[in-house]
N, C-alpha and C positions, 0 to 999 in steps of 0.2 A: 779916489774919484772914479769916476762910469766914463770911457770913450765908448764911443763908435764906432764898430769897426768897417771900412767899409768894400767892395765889388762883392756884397752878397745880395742875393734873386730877391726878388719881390717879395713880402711875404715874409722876410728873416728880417729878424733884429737882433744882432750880431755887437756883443758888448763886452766891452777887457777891465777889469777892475786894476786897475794900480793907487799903490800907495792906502789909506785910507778910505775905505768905502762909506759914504753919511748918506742920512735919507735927501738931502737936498741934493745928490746926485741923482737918487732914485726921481727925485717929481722933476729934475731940471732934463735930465738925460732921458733914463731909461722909459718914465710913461708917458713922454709927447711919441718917441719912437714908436711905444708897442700901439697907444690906441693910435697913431696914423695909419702902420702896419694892419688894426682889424678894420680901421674906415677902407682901405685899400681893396684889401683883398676878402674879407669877413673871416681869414684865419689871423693865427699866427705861431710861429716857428721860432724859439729864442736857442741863441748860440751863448754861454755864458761863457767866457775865459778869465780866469785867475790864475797869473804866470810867477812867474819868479818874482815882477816887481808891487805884488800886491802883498801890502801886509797886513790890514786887520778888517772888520767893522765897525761903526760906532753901533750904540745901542739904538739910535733913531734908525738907522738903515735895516738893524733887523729888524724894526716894528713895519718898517715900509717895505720889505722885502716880503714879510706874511699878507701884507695889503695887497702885494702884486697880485696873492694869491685869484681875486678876483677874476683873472683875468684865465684862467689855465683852463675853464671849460671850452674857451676857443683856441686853445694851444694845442695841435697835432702832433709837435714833436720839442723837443728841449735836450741841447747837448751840454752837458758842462763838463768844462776843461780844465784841470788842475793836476799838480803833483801835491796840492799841501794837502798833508795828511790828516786835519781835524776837519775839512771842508769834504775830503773824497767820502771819511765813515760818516760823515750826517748826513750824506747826498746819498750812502750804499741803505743807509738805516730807514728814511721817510720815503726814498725810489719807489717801493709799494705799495705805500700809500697814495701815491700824486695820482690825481687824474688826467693822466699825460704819459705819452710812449717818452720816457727819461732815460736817455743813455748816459755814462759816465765815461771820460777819456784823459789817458795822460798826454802829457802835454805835448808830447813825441807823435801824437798821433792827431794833432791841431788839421790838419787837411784832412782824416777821416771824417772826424765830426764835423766839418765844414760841410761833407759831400753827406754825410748821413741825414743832417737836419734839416737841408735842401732838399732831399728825395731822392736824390742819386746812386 
């Protein structure tokens, strides 16, 4: 599932995957947040964390997870936050391709990317 996470700035939509990630997380959770965030502000800032209690996707979440794509020509900045190892090399492998300033963070450094994806 997709929470919420929340005391971040306007502008961030800040989300922790645990346990099972499905697309019906992605349209119930993740895209009322982002497009309220671009109705808001006309950007948007995603904080992604995947911690210790996230453990897979389904295969609808990765089809809804490319759909997000949509939305990254108004994304300024995108942090994801993991230590799992198949998640950090697919994030190090397509980073150059995104059209988005994409930082990568372990998970020891969860207040870095906080401050970084905020602007700070």
């Amino acid at each position: 599932m997709l929470e919420l996470m929340e005391g971040m700035p306007s502008g961030v939509v800040a989300v922790r995957a645990v346990g099972k990630v499905t697309a019906d997380d992605y349209h119930a959770v993740l895209d009322p947040a982002v497009e309220a965030s671009i109705r808001q502000t006309g950007t948007l800032r995603i904080l992604y964390v995947l911690g210790p209690d996230f453990e897979s996707y389904s295969l609808g979440a990765m089809v809804a997870d490319t759909a997000e794509s949509r939305h990254l020509g108004r994304c300024e900045r995108m942090a994801v936050v993991t230590d799992v190892g198949w998640i950090r090399d697919a994030v190090g492998l397509f980073r150059q391709a995104m059209p988005v300033r994409l930082n990568l963070y372990p998970m020891a450094d969860l207040e870095k990317a906080k401050a970084w994806v905020a602007g700070s």
